[in-house]
Structures are given as C-alpha cells and as structure tokens.
C-alpha positions in Angstrom: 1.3 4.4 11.9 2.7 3.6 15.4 -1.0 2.5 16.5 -1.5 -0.1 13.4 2.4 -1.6 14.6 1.5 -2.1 18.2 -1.9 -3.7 17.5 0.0 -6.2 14.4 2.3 -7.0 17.3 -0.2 -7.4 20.1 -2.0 -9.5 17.6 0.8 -11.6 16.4 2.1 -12.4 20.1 -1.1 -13.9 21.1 -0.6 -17.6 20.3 -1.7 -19.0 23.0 1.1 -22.0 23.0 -0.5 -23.8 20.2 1.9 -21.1 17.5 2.3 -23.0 14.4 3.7 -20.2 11.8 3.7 -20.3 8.1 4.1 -17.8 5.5 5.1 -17.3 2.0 4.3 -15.7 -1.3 1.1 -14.5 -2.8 0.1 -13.1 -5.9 -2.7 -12.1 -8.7 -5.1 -10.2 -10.5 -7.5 -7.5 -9.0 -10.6 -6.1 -10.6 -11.4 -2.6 -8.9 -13.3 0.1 -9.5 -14.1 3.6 -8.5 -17.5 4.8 -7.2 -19.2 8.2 -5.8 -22.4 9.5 -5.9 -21.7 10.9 -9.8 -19.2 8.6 -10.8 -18.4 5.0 -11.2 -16.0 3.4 -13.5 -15.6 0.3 -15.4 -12.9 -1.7 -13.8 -9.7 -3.2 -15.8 -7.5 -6.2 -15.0 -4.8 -5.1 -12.7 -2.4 -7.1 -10.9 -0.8 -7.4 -7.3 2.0 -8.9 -5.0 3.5 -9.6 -1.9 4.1 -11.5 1.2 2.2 -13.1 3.9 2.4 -14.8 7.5 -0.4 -16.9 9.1 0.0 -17.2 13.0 -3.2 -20.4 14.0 -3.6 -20.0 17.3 -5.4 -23.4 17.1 -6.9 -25.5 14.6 -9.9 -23.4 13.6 -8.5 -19.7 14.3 -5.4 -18.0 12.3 -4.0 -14.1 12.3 -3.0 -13.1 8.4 -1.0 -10.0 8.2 0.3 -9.1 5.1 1.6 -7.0 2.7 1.4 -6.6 -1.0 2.2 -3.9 -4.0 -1.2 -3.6 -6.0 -1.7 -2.2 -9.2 -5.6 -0.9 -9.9 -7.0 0.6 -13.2 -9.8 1.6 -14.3 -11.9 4.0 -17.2 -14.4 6.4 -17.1 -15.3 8.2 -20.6 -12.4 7.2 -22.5 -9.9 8.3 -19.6 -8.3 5.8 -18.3 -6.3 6.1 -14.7 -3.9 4.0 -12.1 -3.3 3.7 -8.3 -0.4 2.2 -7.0 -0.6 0.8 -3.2 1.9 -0.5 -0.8 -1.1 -2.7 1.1 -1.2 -4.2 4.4 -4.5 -6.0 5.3 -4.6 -8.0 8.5 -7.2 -11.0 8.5 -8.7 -13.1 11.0 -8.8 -16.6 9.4 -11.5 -19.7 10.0 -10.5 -23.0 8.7 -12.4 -26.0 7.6 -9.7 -27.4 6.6 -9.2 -27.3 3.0 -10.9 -24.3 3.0 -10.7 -21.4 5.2 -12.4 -18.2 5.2 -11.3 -14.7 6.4 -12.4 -11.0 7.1 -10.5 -8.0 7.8 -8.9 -4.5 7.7 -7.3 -3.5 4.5 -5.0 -0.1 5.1 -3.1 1.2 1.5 -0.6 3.3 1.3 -0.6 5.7 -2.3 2.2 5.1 -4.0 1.5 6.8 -7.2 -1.1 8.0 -9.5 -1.3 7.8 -13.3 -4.6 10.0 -14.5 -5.5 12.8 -16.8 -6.1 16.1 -15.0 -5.1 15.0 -11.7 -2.0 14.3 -9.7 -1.1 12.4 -6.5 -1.8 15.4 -4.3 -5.8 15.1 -5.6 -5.8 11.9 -3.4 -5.7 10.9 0.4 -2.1 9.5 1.0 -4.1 6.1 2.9 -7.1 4.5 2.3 -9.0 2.1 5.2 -10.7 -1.2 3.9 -12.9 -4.1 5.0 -12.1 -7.7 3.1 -14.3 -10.5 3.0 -12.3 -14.0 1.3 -12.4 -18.2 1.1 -9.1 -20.3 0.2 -8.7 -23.6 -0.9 -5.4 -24.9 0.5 -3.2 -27.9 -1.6 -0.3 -27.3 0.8 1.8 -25.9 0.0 -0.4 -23.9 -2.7 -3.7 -22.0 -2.2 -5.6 -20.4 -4.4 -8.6 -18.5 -3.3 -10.5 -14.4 -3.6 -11.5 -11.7 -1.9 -13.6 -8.7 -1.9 -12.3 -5.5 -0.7 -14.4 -3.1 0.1 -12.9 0.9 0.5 -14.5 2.9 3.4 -12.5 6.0 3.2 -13.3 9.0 0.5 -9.6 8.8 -1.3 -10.7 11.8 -2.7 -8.7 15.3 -1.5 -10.0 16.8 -4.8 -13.2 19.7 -3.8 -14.9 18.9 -7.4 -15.0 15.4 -6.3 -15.9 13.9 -3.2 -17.5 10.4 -1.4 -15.0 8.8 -4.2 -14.1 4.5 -3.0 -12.8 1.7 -4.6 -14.4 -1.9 -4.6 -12.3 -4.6 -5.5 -12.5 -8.1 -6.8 -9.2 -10.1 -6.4 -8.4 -13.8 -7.0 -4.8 -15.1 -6.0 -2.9 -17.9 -5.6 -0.2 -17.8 -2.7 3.0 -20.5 -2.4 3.8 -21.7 1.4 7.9 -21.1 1.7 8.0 -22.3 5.4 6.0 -23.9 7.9 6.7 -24.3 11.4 5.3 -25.8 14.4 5.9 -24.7 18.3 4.9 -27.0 20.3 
C-alpha cells in the first residue's frame, strides 16, 4: 500500500509549473461481469461513486487519481452475487478539448461479498485493473465511459480459479473547483 502512495504522490507533484487543479464528484452505472475458463456470467446494472482530482500538466496531458465505492452484480444459473469495492484508479488523461481520452491502473479494495455458497474469505482482498475511457466535457459537467479490464484471479477459492471481472461503466462527473497556478 505504501508503494501505490509514493508513486500517487510522485505523480501528482510533477506539474511542471503549468499546475492547473480541478476536481469534483463522479458518479454512475457499471455493467460487470465475471469470467474464467468454466464460467462467465451475465452482468446486471450496478452502480458506483466517488471523487476525483485532475492535475494537466499542460494543455494536452492530465494525471486523474481517484477514488470511488462500486457496487458490481451479476448471475450465473439463477444465483445471483455482489462485490463491493473501495476503488482507486489512477489515469493518464489526453485532451482534445472537449473530449479527452484516458488509460490506466485500476486497484480495488473488497469490501464485501454477497453470494450463495461463498464468503469474503473465497476472494483476494485486491484486485489490479487496466482502464481504457473518452469524456465529453461541458464544464463544469462531463459525461463520458470506460472499460475496465481485471488482470488479477480474485479467486482464493481451489474449485475455482483464473476468475476476472470486465466492466462497462458510463458516468457523469460535476467539477466543484478549478484552480489555476500560474
């Protein structure tokens, strides 16, 4: 954990004088699903929330960090289950202005597990993640969605293994403050 917090803040110091920092609220809906070699489920409408900051170190580049609850279900064979993440993805942003587009690491945090036959213990307690999104900014809204893409087995369970989510999510965010150093 102490190696994800120095790179955010090596990261987020790097602004190169230009520093204008914004941030606000962003929320939505995620479609996610689970897939392994035996297995993959039909996703369901879940829902997530948080906060973000976006650090441009000049007109084309930003740094996103940010961090969200999310709430993913799914069904496989009439049993129907839940994750709960505390999420912290941290994005390297292009914009062409209105739009932008971003990639980067996703890392969740379980939270809690709602599922027949299994518990929270069945599942690894973090889960690494590539994203791939575009925004359309109408400061101060945006509106935009992502793919994420799970690269780590959550799996702990020995009957099931090679288990990852995929995720759809479409947001809108809400700028609360902008500010320019200059």
């Amino acid at each position: 954990m102490k190696k994800y917090l120095l790179i955010i803040w090596l990261l987020a110091s790097v602004h190169m004088g230009y520093a204008q920092v914004s941030g606000g609220i962003r929320g939505g809906v995620n479609f996610s699903k689970l897939e392994s070699e035996f297995l993959t489920t039909d996703s369901e409408i879940g829902y997530y929330g948080g906060l973000f900051a976006t650090w441009e170190t000049s007109e084309l580049v930003a740094i996103q960090p940010e961090v969200y609850f999310a709430h993913q279900a799914g069904e496989t064979n009439g049993l129907s289950y839940s994750f709960d993440y505390l999420a912290v993805p941290l994005l390297m942003r292009l914009k062409f202005s209105p739009i932008h587009v971003y990639a980067g690491a996703h890392l969740g945090f379980l939270l809690a597990v709602d599922a027949t036959g299994v518990e929270k213990d069945d599942f690894k307690g973090t889960a690494l993640s590539g994203v791939l999104g575009a925004g359309y900014e109408l400061a101060p809204v945006e509106i935009g969605g992502r793919y994420v893409h799970g690269f780590t087995d959550i799996s702990d369970n020995e009957l099931l293994q090679d288990v990852h989510f995929r995720m759809w999510e479409i947001y809108v965010a809400w700028r609360l403050f902008n500010r320019s150093r200059d």
